[in-house]
N, C-alpha and C positions, 0 to 999 in steps of 0.2 A: 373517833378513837385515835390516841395519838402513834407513830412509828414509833417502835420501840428502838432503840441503838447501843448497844454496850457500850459501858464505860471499858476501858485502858485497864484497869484495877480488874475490871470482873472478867475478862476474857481466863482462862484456865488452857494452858499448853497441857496435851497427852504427849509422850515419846510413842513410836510406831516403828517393829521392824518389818523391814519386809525384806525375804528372801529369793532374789530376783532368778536362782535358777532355773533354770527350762520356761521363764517368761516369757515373751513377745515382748518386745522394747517398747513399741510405743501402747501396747493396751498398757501396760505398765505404768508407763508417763502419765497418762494420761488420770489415774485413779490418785497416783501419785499427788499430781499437779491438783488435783481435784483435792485432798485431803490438807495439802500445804494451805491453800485458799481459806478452807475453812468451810467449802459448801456441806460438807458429812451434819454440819450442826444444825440445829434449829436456829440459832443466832446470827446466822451469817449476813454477814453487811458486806456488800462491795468495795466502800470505801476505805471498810479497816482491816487488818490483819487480825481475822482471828482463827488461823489452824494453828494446825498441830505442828510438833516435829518429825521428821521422818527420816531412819536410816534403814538403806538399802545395801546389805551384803550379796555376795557372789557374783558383782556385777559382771564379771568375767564371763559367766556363763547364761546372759541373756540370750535369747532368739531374734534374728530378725530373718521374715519371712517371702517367699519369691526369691530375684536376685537384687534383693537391697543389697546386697554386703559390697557386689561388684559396682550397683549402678546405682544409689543413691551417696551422693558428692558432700562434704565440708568443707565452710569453703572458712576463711581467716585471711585477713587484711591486714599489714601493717604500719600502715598508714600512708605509707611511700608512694608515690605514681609507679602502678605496673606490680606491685606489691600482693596482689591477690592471690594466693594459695590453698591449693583445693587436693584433699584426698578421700580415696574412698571411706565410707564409713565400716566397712570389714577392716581393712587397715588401722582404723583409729581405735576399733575394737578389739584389736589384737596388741596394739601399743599402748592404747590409755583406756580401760574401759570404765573405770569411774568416768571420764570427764566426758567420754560418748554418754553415757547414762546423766552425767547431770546437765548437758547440752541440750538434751531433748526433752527434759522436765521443763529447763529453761526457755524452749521455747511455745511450752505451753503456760506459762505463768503471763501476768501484765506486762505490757512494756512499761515500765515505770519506776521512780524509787521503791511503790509497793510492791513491784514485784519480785526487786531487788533484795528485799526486807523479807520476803518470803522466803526466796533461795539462800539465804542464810541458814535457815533451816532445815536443809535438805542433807544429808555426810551421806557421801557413796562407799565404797571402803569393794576394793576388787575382789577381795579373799573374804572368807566366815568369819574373821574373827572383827567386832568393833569395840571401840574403849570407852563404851555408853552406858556400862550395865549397872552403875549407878543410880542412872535414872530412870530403871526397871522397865523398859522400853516391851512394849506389847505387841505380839504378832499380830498383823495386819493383812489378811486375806486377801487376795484378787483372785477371783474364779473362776474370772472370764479370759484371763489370760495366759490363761496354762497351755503349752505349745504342745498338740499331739503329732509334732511332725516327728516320723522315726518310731513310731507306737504303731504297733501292729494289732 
């Protein structure tokens, strides 16, 4: 029986929103990162890019759980000798939370140009409102990571 492998032509993009409030960041990532790949399909090949698209509103209002906010580090290099800069990721989530949210998609994707090619697909957008609704973008469930911290 031979491997089957989609053709380029036959692959089909879905849009996906997903509403990240009261999430856990990385169960998040993680279904995220999993959907951008393309595992969700019966089709899926390693080799190719075949997920989906996926945007994530309210990234503002992710969870991360313990004391990640204080004690889990980003760090960014700028090329320079001595050049290494590192803040906490509470911080980063208070100044940038799209690029906290799509940092950590990215480092669940491949290291590679495929994976590069996948994170083009990702729009974080910190607030409710994205400029996608053209391409009738479909709510996209995550179950597992709905945060009960603060729930009585």
């Amino acid at each position: 029986m031979p491997t089957y492998t989609p053709k380029i032509k036959d692959i089909e993009r879905a849009w996906h929103v997903v509403d990240a409030e009261g999430l856990i960041l990385g169960r998040m990532a993680t279904e995220v990162a999993s959907v951008l790949r393309g595992k969700h399909k019966p089709g899926f090949t390693p080799h190719l890019d075949t997920g989906d698209h996926v945007i994530i509103v309210n990234a503002e209002k992710v969870v991360l759980t313990g004391s990640k906010t204080t004690d889990k580090q980003v760090y960014r290099h700028s090329g320079f000798p001595g050049g290494l800069r590192q803040t906490s990721y509470g911080h980063l989530l208070e100044t940038q939370p799209a690029e906290a949210v799509r940092r950590t998609v990215r480092g669940m994707l491949p290291k590679n140009r495929l994976g590069r090619q996948m994170l083009r697909k990702l729009k974080v957008y910190a607030g409710p409102l994205h400029p996608h609704e053209a391409q009738k973008p479909q709510p996209l469930e995550i179950a597992g990571a709905r945060s009960h911290i603060g729930d009585s």
